[in-house]
C-alpha positions as CSV (number, residue, x, y, z in Angstrom):
1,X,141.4,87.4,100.9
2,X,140.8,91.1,101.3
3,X,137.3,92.8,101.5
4,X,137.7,94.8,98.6
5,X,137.2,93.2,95.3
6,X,137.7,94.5,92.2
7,X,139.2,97.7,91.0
8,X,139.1,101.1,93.1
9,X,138.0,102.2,89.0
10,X,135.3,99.4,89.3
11,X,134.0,101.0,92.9
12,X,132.9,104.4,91.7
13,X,131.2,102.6,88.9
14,X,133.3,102.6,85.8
15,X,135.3,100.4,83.8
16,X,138.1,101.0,81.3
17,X,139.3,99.8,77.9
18,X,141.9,100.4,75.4
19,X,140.6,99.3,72.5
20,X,142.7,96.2,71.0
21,X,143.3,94.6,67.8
22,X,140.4,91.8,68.2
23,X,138.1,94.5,69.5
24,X,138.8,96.9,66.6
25,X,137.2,97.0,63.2
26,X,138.0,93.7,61.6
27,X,138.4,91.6,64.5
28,X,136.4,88.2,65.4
29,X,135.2,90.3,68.4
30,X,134.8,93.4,66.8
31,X,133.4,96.5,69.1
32,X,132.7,93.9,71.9
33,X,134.1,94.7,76.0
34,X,133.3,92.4,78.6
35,X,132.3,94.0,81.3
36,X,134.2,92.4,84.9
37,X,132.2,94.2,88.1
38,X,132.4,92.0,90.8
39,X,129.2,90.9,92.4
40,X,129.5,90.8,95.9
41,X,125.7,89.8,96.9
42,X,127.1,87.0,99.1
43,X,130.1,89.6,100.6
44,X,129.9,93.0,101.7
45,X,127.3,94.4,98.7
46,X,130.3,97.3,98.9
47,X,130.8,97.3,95.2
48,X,128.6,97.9,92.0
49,X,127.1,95.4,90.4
50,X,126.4,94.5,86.7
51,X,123.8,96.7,84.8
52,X,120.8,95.3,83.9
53,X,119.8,97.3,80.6
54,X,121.5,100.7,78.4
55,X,119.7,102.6,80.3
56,X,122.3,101.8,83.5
57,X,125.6,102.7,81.8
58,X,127.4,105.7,79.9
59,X,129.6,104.9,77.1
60,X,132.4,107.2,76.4
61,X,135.1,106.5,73.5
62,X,137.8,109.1,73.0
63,X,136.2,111.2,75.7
64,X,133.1,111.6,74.0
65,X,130.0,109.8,75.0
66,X,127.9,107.6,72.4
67,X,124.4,106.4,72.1
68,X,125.9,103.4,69.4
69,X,126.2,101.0,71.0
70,X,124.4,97.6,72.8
71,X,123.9,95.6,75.9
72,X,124.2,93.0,77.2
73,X,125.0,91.7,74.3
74,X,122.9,88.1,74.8
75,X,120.7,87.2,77.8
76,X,123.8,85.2,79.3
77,X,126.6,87.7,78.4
78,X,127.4,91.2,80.1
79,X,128.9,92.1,77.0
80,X,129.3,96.0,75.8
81,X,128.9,95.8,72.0
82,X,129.6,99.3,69.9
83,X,127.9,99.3,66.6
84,X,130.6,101.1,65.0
85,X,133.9,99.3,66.5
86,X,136.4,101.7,66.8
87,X,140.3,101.8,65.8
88,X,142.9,99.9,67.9
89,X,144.4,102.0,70.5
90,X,141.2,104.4,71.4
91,X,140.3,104.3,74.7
92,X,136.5,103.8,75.6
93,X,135.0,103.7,79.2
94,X,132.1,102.4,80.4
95,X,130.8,104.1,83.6
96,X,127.5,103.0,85.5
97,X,124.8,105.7,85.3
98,X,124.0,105.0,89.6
99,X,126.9,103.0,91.3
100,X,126.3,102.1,94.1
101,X,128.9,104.1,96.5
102,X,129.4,104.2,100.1
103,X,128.5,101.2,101.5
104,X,132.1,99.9,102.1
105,X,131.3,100.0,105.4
106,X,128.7,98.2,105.8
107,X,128.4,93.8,106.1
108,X,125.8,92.2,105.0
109,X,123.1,89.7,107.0
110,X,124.2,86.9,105.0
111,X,127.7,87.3,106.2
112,X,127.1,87.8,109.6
113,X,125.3,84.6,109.1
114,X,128.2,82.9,108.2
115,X,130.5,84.0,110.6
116,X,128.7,83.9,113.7
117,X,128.0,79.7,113.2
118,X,132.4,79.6,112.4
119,X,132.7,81.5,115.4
120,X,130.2,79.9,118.1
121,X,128.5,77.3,117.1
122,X,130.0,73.7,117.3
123,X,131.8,71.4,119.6
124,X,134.3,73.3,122.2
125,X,132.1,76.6,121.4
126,X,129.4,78.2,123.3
127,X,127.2,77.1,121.5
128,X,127.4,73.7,120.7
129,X,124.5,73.3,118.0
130,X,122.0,75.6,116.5
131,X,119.8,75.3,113.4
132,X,120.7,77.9,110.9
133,X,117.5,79.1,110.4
134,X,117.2,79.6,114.2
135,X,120.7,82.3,113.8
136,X,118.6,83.4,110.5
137,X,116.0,84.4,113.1
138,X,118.1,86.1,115.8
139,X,119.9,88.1,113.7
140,X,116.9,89.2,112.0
141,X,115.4,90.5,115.2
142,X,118.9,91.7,116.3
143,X,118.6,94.1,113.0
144,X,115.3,95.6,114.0
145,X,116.4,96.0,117.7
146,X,119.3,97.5,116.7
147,X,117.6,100.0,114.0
148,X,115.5,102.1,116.2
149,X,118.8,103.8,117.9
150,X,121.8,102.3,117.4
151,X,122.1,101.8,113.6
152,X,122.0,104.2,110.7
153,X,118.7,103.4,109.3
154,X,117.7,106.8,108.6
155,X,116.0,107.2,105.3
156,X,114.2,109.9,103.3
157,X,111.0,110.0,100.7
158,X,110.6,113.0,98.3
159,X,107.3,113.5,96.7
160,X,104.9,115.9,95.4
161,X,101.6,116.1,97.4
162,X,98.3,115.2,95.4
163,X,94.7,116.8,95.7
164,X,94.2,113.9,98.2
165,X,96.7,115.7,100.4
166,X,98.1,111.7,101.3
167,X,101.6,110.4,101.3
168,X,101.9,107.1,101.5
169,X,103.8,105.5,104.5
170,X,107.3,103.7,103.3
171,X,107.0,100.3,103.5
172,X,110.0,99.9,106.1
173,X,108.3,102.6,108.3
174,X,108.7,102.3,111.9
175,X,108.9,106.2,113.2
176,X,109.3,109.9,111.8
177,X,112.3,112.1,112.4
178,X,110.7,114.7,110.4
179,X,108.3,115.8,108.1
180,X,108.7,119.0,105.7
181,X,108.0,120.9,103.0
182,X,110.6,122.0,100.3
183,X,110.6,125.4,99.0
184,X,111.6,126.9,95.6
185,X,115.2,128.1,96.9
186,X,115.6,124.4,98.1
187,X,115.3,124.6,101.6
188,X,113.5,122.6,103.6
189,X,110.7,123.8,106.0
190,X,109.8,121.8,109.4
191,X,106.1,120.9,109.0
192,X,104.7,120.3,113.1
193,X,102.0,117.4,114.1
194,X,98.4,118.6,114.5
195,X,97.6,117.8,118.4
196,X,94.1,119.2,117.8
197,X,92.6,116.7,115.1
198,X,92.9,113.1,114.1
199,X,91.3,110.8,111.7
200,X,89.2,108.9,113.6
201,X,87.6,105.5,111.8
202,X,84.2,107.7,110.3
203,X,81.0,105.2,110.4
204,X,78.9,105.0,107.6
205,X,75.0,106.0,108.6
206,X,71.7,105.7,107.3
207,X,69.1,108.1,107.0
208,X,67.9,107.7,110.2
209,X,71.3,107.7,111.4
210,X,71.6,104.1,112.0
211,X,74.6,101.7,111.2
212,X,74.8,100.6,107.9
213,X,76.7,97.1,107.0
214,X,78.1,95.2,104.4
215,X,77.0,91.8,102.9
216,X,79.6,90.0,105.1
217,X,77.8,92.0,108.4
218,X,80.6,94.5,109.3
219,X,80.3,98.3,109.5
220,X,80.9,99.8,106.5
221,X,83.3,102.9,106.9
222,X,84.5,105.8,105.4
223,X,87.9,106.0,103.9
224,X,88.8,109.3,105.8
225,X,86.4,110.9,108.8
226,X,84.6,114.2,108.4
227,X,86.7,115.3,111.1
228,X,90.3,115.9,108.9
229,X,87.7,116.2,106.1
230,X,86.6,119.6,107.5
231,X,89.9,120.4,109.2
232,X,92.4,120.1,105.7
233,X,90.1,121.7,103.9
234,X,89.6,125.2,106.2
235,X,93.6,124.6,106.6
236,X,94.9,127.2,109.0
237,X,97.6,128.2,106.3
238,X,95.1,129.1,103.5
239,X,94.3,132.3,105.5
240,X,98.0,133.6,106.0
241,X,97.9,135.5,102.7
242,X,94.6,137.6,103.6
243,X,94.4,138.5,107.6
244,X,90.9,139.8,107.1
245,X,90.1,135.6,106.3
246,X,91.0,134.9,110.2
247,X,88.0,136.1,111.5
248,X,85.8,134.2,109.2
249,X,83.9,131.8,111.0
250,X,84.4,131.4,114.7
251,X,85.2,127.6,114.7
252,X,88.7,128.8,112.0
253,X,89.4,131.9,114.8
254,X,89.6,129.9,117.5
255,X,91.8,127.0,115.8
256,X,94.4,129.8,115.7
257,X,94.5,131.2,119.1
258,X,98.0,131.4,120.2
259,X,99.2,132.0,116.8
260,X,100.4,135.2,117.1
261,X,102.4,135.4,120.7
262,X,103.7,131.6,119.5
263,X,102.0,129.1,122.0
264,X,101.4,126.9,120.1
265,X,104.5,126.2,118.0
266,X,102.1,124.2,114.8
267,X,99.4,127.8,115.0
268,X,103.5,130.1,115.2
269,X,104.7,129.2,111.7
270,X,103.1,128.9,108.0
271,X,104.6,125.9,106.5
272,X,102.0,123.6,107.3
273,X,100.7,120.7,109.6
274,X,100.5,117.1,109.0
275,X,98.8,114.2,110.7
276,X,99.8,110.2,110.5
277,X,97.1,107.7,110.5
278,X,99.6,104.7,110.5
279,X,96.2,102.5,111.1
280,X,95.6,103.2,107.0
281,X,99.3,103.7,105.9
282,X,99.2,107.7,105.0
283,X,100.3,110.7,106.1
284,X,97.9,113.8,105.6
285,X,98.9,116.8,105.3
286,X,97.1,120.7,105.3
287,X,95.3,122.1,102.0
288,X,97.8,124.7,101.5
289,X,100.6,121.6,100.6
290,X,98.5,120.9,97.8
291,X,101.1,120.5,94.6
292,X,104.2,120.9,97.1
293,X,107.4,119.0,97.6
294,X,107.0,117.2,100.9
295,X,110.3,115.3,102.1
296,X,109.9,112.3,104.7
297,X,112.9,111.3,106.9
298,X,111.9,108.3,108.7
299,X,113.6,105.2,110.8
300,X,113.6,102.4,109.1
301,X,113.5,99.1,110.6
302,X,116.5,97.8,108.3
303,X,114.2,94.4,107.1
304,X,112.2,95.7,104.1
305,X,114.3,93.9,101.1
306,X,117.0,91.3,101.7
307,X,119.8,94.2,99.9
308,X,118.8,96.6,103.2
309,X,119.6,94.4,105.8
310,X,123.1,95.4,106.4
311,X,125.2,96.0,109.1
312,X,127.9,98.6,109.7
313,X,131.2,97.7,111.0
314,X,131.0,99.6,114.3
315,X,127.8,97.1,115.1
316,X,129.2,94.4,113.9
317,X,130.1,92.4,117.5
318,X,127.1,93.8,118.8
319,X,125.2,91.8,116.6
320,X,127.2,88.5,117.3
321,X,127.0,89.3,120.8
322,X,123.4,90.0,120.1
323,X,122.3,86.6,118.1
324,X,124.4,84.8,120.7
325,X,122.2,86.1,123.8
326,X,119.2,85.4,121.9
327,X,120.3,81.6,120.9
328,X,121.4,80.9,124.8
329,X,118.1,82.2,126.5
330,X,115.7,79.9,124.2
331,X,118.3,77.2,123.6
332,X,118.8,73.9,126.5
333,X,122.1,73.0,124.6
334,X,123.5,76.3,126.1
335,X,125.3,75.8,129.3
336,X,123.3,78.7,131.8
337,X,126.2,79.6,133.4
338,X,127.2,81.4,129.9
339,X,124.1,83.4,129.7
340,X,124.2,86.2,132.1
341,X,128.2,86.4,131.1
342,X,126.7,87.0,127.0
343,X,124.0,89.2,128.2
344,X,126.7,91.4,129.4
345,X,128.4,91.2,126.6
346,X,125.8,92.0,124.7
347,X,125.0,95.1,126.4
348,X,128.7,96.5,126.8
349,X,128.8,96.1,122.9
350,X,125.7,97.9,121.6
351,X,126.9,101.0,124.0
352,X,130.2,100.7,122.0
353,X,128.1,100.5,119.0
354,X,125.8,103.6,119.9
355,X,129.3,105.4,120.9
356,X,131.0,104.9,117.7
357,X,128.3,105.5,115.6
358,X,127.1,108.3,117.8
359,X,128.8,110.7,114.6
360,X,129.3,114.1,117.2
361,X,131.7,116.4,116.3
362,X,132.5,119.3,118.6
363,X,133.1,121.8,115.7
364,X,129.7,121.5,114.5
365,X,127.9,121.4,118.2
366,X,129.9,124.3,119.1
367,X,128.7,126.2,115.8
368,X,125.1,125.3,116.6
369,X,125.1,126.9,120.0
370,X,126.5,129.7,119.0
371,X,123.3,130.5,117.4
372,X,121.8,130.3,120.8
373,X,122.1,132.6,124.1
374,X,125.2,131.1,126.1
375,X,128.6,131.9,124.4
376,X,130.7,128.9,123.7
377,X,134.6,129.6,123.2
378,X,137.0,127.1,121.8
């Protein structure tokens, strides 16, 4: 049984009918298409599934699109229905607005699953009998192992910055690989860490400076310190526009010593600074941000919904090899003469993992250096 299902049609998310003599004006099934995308939530999650509501697909009849129409038709049919059914013969397509493209080459947890029990687990097998949830487990942890450097579990956020000047933290968040601001012409702008401030946990005080509590007898604190309080809100950027405004106060002068001869590479540049408190989930950011695009790339630990946990090809026998290593070291069924043999295996195939996903191509490296003081020639 091959990997692809379905049509190549049905992959980049549309579907094609001509219109028949049942389906035309007249007909017992008049205006109605069944729609037939496979669902492959057990498989490879490679293909487009069904929409859920109108608002998912584009209907087009005689290359012209059309608002006429339903779906589904009933809670229990995925059933196109055109309110105006149209003459035998026309064509009509019915294209999803978001198909889900690319992802061919990745497997899904379930399946790796599945094949890692047919392939080592029983009698005359390494290993000779394992609890499924206990492989559910392992390869669980062999997905956020593998995540951090060997996967492709770069993602990216997009949002516009509020008055608070916080973004919130993705929920799959395990490290940024940048931070930036996007401009009008599109182009994104590296935004630097701030090494010089935090957000320390801020206290609550009384009058007389003492502690103050709540009814349950803990400290009662603030939701951001006065420290990035005072620090967003004299933001060095807000004094690029008007040089006289560096001088100001002596505390803002000497934030932005080494500005000018580049010492500092957050004080060399005016696109802004941000700060993670990943105690409180947010990313803070400088005044002059306020109302901007900010774009978060981030790694992601692969584990945040059950359709992200997904593995590509390339990794694939580095997570058996991975989930098998894990089973033998905590498992007494395991014979332990087989466990340093699997831990080698395990580590000669997450470097051919890293190699084949390492995605370098010389063309592009040498282009980037040439932007740089040694001459390359090729």
């Amino acid at each position: 049984m091959p990997l692809f299902q379905g049509t190549q049609q049905q992959y980049y998310g549309s579907q094609g009918f001509t219109t028949s003599a049942a389906q035309a004006t007249g007909g017992a099934n008049a205006g109605e298409y069944i729609l037939t995308f496979p669902e492959n939530e057990t498989l490879l999650n490679n293909l487009a599934t069904m929409p859920l509501s109108t608002g998912d697909i584009i209907v087009t009849v005689n290359g012209t699109a059309t608002t006429n129409f339903t779906f589904p038709k009933s809670n229990t049919t995925d059933t196109v229905v055109l309110n105006t059914p149209v003459s035998a013969g026309v064509p009509v397509i019915i294209s999803l607005s978001n198909p889900d493209l690319g992802n061919y080459q990745f497997i899904s947890l379930q399946t790796i699953i599945n094949n890692f029990i047919i392939s080592y687990v029983g009698k005359d097998k390494i290993i000779p009998r394992v609890r499924r949830a206990d492989v559910a487990y392992h390869a669980q942890r062999a997905i956020q192992e593998l995540s951090y450097d060997t996967f492709k579990s770069n993602k990216s956020q997009e949002i516009e910055i509020p008055p608070s000047l916080k973004m919130a933290l993705p929920h799959d968040y395990v490290n940024y690989v940048k931070v930036c601001y996007v401009d009008n012409d599109g182009v994104e702008r590296l935004l630097y860490p701030a090494r010089k401030t935090s957000n320390p946990t801020a206290i609550l005080q009384a009058g007389d400076y003492g502690y103050t509590f709540d009814n349950a007898g803990n400290l009662s604190v603030a939701s951001d310190s006065d420290t990035w309080n005072r620090y967003r809100t004299n933001s060095i950027n807000e004094s690029v526009s008007d040089p006289e405004n560096y001088r100001k106060n002596e505390e803002d002068y000497d934030i932005l010593e080494g500005r000018r001869y580049g010492i500092e590479p957050e004080n060399a540049q005016f696109n802004g600074i941000f700060y993670i408190d990943e105690k409180q989930g947010y990313i803070h950011v400088s005044g002059s941000l306020s109302g901007k695009t900010i774009s978060l790339k981030y790694i992601s630990d692969g584990l945040g919904t059950e359709d992200e946990m997904l593995v590509h090809k390339f990794a694939e026998e580095a997570m058996y090899k991975s989930i098998a290593y894990a089973i033998a070291s905590t498992h007494t069924s395991v014979l332990p003469n087989y466990i340093p043999l699997l831990k080698r295996e395990r580590f000669a195939s997450i470097r051919n993992a890293k190699l084949r996903l390492s995605n370098i191509k010389s063309e592009e490296l040498a282009q980037v250096m040439r932007g740089k003081s040694k001459w390359i020639k090729h």
